[in-house]
Structures are given as structure tokens and as C-alpha cells.
KEKE-3310 file (N, C-alpha, C; in steps of 0.2 Angstrom, whole numbers, plus 5000, padded with zeros to 4 digits):
npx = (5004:5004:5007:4996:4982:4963:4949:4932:4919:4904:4892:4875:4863:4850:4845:4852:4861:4870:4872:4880:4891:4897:4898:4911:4920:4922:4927:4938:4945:4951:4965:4973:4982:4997:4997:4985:4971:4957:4943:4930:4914:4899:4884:4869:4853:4846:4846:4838:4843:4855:4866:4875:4882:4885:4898:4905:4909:4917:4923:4935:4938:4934:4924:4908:4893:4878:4863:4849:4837:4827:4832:4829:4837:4841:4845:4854:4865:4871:4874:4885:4894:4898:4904:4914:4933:4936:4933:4918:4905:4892:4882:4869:4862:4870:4878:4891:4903:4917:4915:4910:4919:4924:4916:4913:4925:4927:4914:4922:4932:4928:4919:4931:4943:4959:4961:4971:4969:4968:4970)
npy = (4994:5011:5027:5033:5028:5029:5030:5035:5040:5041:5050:5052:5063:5068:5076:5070:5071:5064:5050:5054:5060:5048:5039:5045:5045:5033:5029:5037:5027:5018:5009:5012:5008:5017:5020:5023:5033:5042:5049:5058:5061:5071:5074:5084:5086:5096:5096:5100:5098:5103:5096:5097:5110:5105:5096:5104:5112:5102:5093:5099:5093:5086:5084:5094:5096:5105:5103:5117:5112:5095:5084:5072:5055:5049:5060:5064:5056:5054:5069:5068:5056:5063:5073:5065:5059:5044:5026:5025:5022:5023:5025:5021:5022:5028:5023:5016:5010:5003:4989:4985:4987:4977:4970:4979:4980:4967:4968:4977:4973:4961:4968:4974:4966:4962:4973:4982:4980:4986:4980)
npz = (5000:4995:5003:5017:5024:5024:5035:5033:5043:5047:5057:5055:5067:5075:5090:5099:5108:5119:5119:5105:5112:5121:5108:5102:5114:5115:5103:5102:5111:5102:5097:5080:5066:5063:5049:5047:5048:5054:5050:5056:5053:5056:5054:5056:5060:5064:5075:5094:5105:5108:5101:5090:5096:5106:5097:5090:5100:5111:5102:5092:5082:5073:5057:5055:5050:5047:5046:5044:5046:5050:5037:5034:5036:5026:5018:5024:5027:5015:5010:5020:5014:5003:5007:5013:5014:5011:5012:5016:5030:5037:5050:5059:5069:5079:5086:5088:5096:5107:5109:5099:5087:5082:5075:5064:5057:5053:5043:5034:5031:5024:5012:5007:4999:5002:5010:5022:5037:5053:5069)
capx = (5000:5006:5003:4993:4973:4960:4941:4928:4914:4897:4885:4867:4860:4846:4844:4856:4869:4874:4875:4890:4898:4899:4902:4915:4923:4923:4932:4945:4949:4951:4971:4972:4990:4998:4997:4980:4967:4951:4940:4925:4910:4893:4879:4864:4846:4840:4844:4837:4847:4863:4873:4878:4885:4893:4902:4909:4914:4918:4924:4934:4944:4926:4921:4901:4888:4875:4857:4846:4831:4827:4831:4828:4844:4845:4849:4858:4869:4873:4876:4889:4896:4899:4909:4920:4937:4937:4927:4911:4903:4889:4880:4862:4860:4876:4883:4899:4906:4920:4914:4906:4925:4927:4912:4913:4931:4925:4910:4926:4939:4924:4918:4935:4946:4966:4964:4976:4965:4970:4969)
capy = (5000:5019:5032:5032:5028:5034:5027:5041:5037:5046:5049:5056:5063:5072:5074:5064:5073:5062:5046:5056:5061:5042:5035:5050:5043:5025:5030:5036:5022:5011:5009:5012:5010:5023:5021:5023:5040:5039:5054:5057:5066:5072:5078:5086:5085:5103:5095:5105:5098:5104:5090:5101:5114:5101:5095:5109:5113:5098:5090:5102:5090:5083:5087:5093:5098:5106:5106:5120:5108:5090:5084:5063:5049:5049:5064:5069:5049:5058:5073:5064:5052:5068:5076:5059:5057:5038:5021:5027:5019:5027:5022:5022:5023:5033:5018:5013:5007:5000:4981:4984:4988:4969:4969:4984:4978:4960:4970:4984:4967:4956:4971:4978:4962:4966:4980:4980:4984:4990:4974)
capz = (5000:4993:5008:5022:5022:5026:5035:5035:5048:5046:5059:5056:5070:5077:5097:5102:5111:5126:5114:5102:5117:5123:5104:5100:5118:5114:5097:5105:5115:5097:5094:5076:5064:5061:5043:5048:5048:5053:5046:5058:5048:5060:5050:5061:5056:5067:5084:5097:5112:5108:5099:5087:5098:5110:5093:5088:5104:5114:5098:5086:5075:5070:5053:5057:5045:5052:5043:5048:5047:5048:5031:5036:5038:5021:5016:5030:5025:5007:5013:5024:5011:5000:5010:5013:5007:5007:5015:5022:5038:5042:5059:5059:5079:5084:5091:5086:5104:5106:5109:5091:5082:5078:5069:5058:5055:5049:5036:5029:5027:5018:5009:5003:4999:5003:5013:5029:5044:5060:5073)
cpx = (5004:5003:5001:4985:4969:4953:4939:4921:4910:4893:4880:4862:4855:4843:4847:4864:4871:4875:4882:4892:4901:4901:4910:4919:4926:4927:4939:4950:4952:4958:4973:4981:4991:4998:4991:4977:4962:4950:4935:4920:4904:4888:4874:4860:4845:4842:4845:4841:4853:4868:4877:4883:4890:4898:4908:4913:4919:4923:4928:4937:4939:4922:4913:4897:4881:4866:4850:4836:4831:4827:4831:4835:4845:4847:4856:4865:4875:4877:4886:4894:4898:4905:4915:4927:4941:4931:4923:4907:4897:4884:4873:4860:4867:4878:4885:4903:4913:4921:4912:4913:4924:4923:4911:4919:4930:4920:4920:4930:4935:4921:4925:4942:4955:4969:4966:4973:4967:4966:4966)
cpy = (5006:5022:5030:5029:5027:5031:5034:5037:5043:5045:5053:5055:5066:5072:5070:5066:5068:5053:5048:5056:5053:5037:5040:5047:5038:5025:5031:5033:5016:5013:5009:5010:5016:5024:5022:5031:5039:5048:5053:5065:5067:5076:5079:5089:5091:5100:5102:5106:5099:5099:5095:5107:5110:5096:5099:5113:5110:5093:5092:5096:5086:5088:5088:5098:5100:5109:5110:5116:5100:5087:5076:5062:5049:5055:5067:5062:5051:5064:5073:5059:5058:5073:5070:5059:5050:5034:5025:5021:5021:5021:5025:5025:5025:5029:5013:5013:5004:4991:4980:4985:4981:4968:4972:4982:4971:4961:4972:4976:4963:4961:4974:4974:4968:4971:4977:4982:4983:4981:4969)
cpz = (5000:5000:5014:5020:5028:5026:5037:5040:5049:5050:5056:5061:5071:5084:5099:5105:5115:5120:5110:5107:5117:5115:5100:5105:5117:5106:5100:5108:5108:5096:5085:5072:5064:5055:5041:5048:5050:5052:5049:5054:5054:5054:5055:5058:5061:5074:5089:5104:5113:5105:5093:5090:5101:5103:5091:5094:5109:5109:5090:5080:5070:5065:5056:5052:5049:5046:5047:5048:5047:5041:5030:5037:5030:5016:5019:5027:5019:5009:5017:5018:5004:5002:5015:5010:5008:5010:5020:5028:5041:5047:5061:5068:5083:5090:5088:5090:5102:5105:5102:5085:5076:5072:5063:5054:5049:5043:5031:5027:5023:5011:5003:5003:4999:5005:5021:5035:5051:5065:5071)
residu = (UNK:UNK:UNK:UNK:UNK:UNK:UNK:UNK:UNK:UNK:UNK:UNK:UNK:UNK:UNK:UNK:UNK:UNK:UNK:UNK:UNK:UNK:UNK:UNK:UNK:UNK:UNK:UNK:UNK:UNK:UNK:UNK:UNK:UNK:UNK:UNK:UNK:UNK:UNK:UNK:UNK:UNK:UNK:UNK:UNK:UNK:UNK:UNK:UNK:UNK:UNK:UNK:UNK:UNK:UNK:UNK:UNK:UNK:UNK:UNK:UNK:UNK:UNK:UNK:UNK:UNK:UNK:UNK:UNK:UNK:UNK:UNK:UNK:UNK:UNK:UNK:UNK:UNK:UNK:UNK:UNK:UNK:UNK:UNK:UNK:UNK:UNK:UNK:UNK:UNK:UNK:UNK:UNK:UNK:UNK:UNK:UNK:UNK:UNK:UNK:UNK:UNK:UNK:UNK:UNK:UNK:UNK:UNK:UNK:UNK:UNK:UNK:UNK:UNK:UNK:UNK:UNK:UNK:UNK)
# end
């Protein structure tokens, strides 16, 4: 493999501050290579409870898109996969834990034959 590379992980949320906090945390804790990136996307449907603000402020390194309306999971998904620059992930239920790594790892290695993933 040329370079470094690069997973993008795409939430669409809406109301859901205290979940990001706790899946943004449980990220952190995931040891990754270093020839590794990970590329965290948040797109935000109009949340009224703050998840957007605690994003942006709790959170700068976190690309966040911020729609001034509910615009549903699927556009908000596109949206988010649009402004990716490589393997998308999105995560219907803003819970991508730590316990759940193995799993996403075993879809990206079945899906994307010959790539070299982290753990």
C-alpha cells in the first residue's frame, strides 16, 4: 500500500447529544496503525438539544455539517458520504462502541478484499 489511508465514519444525528459524546469517547479508546486516519463526519438533522453545539465545541477535530432543518437519515447519510474522502461507515443509531469495532472491521475486510485493517 502507497501512503497512508483513510476510513471516514458518518454519523446522522438528530437529538442525540449524550449518545455522540459516549460514541466520540469509545472512538478514541480504538488503537488504530499509524498508517492509519480515521475521518470522523457528524451531519445534524436541526437537533434542538445541543449535539451540534457540544460537537463543535467539545469536539473540534470533528468534521460537522449542520442542517438547519430535519432533512431525514437519508439525506443527511449523502450529505455525509459527499463530503468523505474515502470508506464510508455510516452508523444508523450513533453507536459505534468500542465492543462493536470487531464487527465493523470484519463487514470493511469482507467488503474491501486486501485491505490491511488495524487489529
Amino acid at each position: 500500500m502507497m501512503g497512508s489511508e483513510l476510513i471516514s465514519i458518518i454519523l446522522c444525528t438528530s437529538n442525540r447529544s449524550a449518545g455522540l459524546r459516549r460514541t466520540f469517547e469509545s472512538l478514541s479508546k480504538v488503537r488504530v496503525r499509524s498508517e492509519w486516519k480515521v475521518e470522523l463526519i457528524v451531519v445534524d438533522n436541526a437537533s434542538s438539544d445541543g449535539s451540534a453545539e457540544m460537537v463543535a465545541r467539545d469536539f473540534p477535530t470533528i468534521e460537522l455539517i449542520q442542517n438547519p432543518n430535519n432533512r431525514g437519515f437519508a439525506v443527511a447519510c449523502n450529505q455525509g458520504i459527499h463530503a468523505c474522502a474515502w470508506t464510508c461507515l455510516p452508523s444508523r443509531e450513533n453507536k459505534l462502541f468500542l465492543s462493536q469495532f470487531s464487527s465493523v472491521k470484519n463487514h470493511v475486510r469482507s467488503t474491501l478484499p486486501g485491505r490491511n485493517l488495524p487489529g
